[in-house]
C-alpha positions as CSV (number, residue, x, y, z in Angstrom):
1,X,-16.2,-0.8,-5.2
2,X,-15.1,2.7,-5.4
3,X,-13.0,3.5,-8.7
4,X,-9.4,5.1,-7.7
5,X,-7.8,7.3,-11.0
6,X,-4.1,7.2,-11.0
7,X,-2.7,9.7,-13.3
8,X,1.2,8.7,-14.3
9,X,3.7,11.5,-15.7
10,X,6.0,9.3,-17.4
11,X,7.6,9.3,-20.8
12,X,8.9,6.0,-20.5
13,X,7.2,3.3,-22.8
14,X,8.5,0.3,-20.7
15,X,6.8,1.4,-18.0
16,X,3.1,2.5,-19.7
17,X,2.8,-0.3,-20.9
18,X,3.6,-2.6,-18.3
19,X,1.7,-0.3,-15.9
20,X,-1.0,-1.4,-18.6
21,X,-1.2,-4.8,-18.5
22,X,-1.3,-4.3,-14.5
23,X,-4.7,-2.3,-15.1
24,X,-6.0,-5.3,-16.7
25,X,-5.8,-7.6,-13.6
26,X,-7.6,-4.0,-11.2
27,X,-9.8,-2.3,-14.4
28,X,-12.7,-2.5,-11.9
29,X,-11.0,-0.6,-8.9
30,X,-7.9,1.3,-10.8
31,X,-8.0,3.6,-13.9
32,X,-4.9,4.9,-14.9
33,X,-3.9,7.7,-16.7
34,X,-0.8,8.7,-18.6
35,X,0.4,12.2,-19.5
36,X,3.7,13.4,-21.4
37,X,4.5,16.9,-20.1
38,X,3.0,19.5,-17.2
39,X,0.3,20.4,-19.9
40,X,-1.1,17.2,-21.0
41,X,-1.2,16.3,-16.8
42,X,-3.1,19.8,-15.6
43,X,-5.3,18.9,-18.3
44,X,-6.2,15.5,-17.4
45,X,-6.5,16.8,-13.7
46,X,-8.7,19.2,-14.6
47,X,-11.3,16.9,-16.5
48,X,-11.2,13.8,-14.0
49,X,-11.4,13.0,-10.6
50,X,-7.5,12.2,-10.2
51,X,-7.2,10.7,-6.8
52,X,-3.3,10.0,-7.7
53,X,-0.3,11.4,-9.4
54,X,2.7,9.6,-10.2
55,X,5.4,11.5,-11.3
56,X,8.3,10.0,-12.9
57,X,11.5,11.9,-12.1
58,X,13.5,10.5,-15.4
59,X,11.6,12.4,-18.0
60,X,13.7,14.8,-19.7
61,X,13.8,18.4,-19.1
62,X,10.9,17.7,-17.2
63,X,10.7,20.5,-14.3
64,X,9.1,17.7,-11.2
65,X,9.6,20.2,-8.4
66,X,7.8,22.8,-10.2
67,X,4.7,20.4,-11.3
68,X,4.6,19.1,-7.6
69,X,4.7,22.8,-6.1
70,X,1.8,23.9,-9.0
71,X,-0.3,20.5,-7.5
72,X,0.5,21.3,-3.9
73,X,-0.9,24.9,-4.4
74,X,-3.5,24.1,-6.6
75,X,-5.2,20.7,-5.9
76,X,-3.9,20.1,-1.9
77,X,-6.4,16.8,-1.9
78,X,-4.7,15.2,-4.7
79,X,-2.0,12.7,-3.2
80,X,1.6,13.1,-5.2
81,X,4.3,10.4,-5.6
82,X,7.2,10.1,-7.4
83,X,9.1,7.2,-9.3
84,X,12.7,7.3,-9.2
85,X,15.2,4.7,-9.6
86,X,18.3,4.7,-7.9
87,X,20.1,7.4,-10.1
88,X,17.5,10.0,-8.9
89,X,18.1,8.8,-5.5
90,X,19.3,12.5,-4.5
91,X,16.6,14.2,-6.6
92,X,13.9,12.1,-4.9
93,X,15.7,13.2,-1.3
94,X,15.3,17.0,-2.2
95,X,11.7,16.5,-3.3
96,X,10.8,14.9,0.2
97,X,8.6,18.1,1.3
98,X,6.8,18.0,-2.1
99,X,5.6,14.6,-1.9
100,X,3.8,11.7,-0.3
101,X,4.9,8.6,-1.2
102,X,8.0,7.6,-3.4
103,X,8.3,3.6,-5.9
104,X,11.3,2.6,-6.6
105,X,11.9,2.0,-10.2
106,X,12.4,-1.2,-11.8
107,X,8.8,-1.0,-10.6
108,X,7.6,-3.9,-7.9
109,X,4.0,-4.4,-8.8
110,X,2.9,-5.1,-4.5
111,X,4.8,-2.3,-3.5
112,X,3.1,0.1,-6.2
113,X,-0.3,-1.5,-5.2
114,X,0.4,-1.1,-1.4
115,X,1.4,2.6,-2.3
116,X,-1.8,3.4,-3.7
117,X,-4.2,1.2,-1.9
118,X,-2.4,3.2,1.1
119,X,-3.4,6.6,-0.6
120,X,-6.8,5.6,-1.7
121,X,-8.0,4.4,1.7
122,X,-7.5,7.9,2.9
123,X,-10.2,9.1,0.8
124,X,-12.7,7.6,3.2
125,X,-11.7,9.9,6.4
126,X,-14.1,12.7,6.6
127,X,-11.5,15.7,7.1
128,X,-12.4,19.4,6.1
129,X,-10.8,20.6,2.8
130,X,-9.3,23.1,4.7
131,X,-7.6,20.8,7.1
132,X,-6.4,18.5,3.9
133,X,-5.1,21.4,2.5
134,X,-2.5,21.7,5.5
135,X,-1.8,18.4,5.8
136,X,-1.3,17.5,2.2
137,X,-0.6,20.7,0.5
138,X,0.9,23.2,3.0
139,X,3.3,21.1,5.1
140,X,1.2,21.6,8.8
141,X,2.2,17.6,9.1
142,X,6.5,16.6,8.3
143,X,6.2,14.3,5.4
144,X,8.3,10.9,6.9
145,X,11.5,12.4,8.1
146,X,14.4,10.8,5.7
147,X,16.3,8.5,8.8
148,X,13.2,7.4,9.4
149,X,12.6,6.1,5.9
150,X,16.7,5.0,5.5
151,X,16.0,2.7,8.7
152,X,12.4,1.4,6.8
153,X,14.6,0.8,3.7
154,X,17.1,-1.4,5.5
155,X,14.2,-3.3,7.8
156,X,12.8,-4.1,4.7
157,X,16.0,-6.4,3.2
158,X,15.7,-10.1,3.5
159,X,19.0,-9.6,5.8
160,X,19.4,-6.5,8.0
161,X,22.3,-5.3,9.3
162,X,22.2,-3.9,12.6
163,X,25.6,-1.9,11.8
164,X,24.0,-0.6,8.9
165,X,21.2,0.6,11.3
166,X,23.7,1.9,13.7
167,X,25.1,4.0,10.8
168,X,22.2,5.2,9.9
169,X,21.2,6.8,12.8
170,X,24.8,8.0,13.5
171,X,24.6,10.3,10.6
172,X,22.7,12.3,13.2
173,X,24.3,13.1,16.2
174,X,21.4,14.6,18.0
175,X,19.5,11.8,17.0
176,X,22.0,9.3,18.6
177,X,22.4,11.4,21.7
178,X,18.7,10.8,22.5
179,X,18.2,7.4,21.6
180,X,21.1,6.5,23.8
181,X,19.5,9.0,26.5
182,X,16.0,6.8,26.5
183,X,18.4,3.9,26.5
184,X,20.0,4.9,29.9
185,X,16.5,6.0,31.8
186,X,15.0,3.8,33.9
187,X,12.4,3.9,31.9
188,X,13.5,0.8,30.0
189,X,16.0,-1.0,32.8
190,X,18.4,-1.4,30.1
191,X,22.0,-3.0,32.0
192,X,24.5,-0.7,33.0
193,X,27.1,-2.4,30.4
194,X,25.1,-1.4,27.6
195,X,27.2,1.8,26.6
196,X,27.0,2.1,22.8
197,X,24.5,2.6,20.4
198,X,24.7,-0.7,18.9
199,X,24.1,-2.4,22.3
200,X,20.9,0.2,22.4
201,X,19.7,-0.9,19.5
202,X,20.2,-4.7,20.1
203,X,18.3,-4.5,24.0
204,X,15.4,-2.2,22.8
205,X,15.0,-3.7,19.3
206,X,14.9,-2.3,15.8
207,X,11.2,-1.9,15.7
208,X,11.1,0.3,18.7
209,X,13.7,2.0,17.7
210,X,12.4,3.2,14.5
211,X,9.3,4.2,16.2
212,X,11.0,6.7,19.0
213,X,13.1,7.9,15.6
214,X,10.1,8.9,14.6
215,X,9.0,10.1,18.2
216,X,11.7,12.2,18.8
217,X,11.1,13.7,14.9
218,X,7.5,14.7,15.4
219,X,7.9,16.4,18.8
220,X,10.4,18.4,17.5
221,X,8.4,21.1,16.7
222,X,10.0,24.6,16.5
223,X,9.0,28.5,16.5
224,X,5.9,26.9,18.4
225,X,4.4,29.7,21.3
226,X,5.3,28.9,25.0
227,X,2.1,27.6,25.6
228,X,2.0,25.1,22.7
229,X,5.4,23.8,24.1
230,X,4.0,22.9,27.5
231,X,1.1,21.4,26.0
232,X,3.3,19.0,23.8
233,X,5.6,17.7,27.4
234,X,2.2,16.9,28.4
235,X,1.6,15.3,25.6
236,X,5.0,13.5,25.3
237,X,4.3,12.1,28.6
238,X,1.3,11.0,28.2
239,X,2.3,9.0,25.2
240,X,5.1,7.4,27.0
241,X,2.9,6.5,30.1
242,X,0.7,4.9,27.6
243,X,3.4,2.8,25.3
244,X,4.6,1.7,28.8
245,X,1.2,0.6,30.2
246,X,0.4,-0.8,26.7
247,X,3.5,-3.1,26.4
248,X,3.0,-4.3,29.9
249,X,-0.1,-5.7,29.4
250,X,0.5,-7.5,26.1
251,X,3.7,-9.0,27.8
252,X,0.7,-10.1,30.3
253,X,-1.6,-11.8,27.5
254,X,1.0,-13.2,25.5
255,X,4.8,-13.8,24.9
256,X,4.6,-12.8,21.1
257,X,7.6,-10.4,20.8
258,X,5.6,-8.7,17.7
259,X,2.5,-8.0,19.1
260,X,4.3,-6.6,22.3
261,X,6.2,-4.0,20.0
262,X,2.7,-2.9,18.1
263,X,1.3,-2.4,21.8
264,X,4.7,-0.4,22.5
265,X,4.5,1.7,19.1
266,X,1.0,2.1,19.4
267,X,0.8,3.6,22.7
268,X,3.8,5.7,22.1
269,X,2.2,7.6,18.7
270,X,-1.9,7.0,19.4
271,X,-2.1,10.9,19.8
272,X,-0.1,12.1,17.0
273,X,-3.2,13.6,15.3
274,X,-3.6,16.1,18.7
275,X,-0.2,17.6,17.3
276,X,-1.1,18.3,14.1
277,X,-4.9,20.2,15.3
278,X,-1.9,22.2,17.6
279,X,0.0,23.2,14.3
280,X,-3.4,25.1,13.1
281,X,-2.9,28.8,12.9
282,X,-6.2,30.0,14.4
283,X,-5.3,31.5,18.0
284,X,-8.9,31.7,19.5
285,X,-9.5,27.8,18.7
286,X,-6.4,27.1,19.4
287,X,-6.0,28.4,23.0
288,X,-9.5,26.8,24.1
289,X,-8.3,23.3,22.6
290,X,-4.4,23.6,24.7
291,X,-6.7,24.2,28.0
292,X,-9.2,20.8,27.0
293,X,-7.0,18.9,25.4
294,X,-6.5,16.0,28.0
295,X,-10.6,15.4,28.6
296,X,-12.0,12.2,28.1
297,X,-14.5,14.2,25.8
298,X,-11.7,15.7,23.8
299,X,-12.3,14.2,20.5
300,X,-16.0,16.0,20.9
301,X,-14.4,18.8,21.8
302,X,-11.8,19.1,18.7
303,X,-15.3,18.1,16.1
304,X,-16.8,21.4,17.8
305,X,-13.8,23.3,17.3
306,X,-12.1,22.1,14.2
307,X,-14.7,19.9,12.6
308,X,-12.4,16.7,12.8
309,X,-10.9,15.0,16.0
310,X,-7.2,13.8,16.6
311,X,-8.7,10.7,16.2
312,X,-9.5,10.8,12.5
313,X,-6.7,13.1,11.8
314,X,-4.3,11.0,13.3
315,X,-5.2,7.3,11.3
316,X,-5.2,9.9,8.1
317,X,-1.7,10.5,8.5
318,X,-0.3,7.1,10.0
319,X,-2.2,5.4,6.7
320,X,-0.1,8.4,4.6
321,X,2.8,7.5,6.5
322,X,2.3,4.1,5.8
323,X,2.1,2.4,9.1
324,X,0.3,-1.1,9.5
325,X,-3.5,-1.6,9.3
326,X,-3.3,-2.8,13.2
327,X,-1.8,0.0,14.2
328,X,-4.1,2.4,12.9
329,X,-7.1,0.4,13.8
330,X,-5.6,0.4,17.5
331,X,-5.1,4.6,16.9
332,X,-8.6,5.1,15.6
333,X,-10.7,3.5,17.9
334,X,-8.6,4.6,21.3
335,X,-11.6,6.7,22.4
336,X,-14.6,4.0,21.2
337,X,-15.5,2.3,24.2
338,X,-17.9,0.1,21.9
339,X,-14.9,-1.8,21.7
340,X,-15.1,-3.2,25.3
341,X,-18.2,-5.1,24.7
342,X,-16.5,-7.7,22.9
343,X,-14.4,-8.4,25.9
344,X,-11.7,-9.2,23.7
345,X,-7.8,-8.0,24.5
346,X,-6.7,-7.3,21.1
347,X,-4.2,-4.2,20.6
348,X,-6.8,-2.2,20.0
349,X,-8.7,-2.4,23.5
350,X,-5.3,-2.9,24.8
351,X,-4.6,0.9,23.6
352,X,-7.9,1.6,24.9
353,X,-7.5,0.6,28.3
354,X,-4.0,1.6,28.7
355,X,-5.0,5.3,27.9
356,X,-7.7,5.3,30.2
357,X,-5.8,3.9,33.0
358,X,-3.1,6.8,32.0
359,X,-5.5,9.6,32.5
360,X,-7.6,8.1,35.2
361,X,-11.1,8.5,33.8
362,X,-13.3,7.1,36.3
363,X,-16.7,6.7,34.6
364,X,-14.3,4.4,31.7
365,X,-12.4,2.5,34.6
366,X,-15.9,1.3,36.1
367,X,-16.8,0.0,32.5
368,X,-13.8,-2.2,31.9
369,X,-14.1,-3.3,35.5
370,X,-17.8,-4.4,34.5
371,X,-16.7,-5.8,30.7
372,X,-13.0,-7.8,32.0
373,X,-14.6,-8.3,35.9
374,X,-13.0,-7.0,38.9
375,X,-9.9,-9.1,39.0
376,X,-8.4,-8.6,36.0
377,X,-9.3,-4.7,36.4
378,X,-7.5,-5.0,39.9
379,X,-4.8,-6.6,38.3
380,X,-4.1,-4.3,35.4
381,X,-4.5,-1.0,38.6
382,X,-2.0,-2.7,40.2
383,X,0.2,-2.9,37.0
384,X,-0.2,0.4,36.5
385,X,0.8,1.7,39.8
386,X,3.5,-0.4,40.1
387,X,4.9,-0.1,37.3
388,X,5.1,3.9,36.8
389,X,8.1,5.0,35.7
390,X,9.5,8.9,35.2
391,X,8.7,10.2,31.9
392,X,11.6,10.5,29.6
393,X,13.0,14.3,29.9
394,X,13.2,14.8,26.3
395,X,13.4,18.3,24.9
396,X,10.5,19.4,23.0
């Protein structure tokens, strides 16, 4: 079992040394740490393999954003999260480009856990320094946007209010100007009476919801070249055409609402890791990867190019967002075609299928004809081409 070394700034005794008696239960998977001040922490980084830095934000005249910006410049790979209870509430908001992860303090043991199981499983994705270095330490990749984690806040009480979700989202008009503008496409055959965002939210479902938050948040890239923008509408609706296909046939296999919505939010966000190999500064590489980005091969491609596919780069940051194991699982293995010889339709083959159907890969389509037989592969064409909808004309 692989040792992960948490390092907490915190000056509050409470906490060290109930943060203590938790290491007792994990001493053969978790070492923790514990510094004072900036000094005592750099030097503690610099004589173990910190995985991990917790920062508490309530230690006096203690300057967090200038630790976290002397970490983020100076060890990119080490992941940083803060602990702030509600009084630092706005603090924590400011530091949201600075950090990965925030706990909530009176500390909740599973959700600290959670937080850096999350963080430690990343360590296992073979990603180039250099690319880690954008993603963690120079802000290529939008740490969670702050609706996004409002609306996660409020899905996570006991008892949700949907008017509280409504308000949420309301606090940006843009925001609620395109949620109610997927609401009205025919993509989603929402009725003609629905005409607030409330309704929206009650027809399409919190979950969903969320996820095209999020959607709308990560396509919203700006200063990006013309040809980077044109790449990303293909992208966009691709994705869509995907969630679509994906949802339709879990509604096929079963009548579980949940496992419809992972199909739904999986399809819709299974190439996020192609925008982030877009973001990388490096014109040459990137102009040959916007002209073979859509191949079935393009995963080889991007390893050529940028020594890491979309593929890995994409479960990295959907496990540093936090997002589900199934999820991921259904993200990472969208291009493994090992997965058909189980003949199983889990989400992940589900994702599979629905992205090869979506780009029309021939050699793939006579596989899955041979693993699931020609019927249900005739049944899942016809799906397909009945059920194609226009892409949603949202601006990139």
């Amino acid at each position: 079992m692989m040792l992960t070394n948490v390092l907490f700034v915190t000056a509050a005794l409470d906490t060290i040394k109930d943060l203590q008696k938790l290491q007792l239960d994990y001493n053969e998977s978790l070492a923790f740490f514990f510094a004072h001040s900036q000094a005592d922490a750099l030097k503690i980084i610099s004589e173990n393999n910190i995985t991990i830095v917790i920062s508490d934000l309530r230690i006096p005249k203690f300057n967090s954003q200038e630790f976290l910006s002397i970490l983020q410049d100076n060890f990119p790979k080490i992941f940083r999260v803060c602990l702030a209870s509600d009084n630092e509430k706005i603090k924590a908001i400011r530091l949201t480009k600075s950090i990965h992860r925030s706990v909530k303090i009176p500390l909740d043991h599973a959700d600290l856990l959670k937080t850096i199981n999350d963080l430690a499983k990343l360590m296992v994705y073979d990603l180039d320094a250099q690319l880690v270095e954008k993603i963690n330490g120079l802000g290529a990749i939008p740490i969670l946007p702050d609706i996004y984690l409002r609306l996660e806040k409020e899905l996570c009480r006991s008892t949700f209010s949907m008017n509280r979700i409504a308000e949420i989202i309301q606090a940006d008009p843009l925001m609620v100007a395109r949620i109610l503008h997927i609401a009205h496409s025919s993509f989603y055959n929402i009725p003609s009476g629905v005409t607030n965002l409330l309704q929206a939210i009650n027809f399409l479902g919190v979950n969903i919801v969320k996820t095209l938050v999020l959607y709308v948040k990560v396509f919203s890239l700006r200063d990006v070249s013309p040809e980077t923008r044109s790449v990303l509408k293909e992208i966009k609706t691709h994705s869509i055409h995907v969630a679509k296909f994906s949802k339709a046939m879990m509604e096929k296999e079963t009548n579980d609402k949940k496992m419809i919505e992972l199909a739904y939010i999986s399809g819709l966000i299974h190439d996020v890791g192609k925008i982030v190999l877009l973001q990388l500064n490096d014109k040459q590489k990137h102009s040959s990867y916007a002209q073979n980005i859509h191949s079935s091969n393009s995963h080889e491609m991007e390893q050529k190019l940028f020594g890491v596919s979309h593929i890995s780069v994409g479960s990295y940051i959907l496990r540093l967002w936090g997002f589900q194991d199934e999820i991921i699982e259904a993200v990472a293995r969208h291009h493994d075609s090992t997965i058909l010889e189980n003949k199983a339709l889990s989400l992940k083959e589900i994702v599979f299928i629905a992205n090869v159907f979506s780009y029309e890969f021939e050699e793939m389509s006579l596989r899955i004809s041979k693993s699931y037989g020609s019927d249900k592969f005739d049944q899942w064409d016809q799906l397909f081409k009945e059920d194609i909808r226009p892409g949603l004309n949202l601006p990139v």
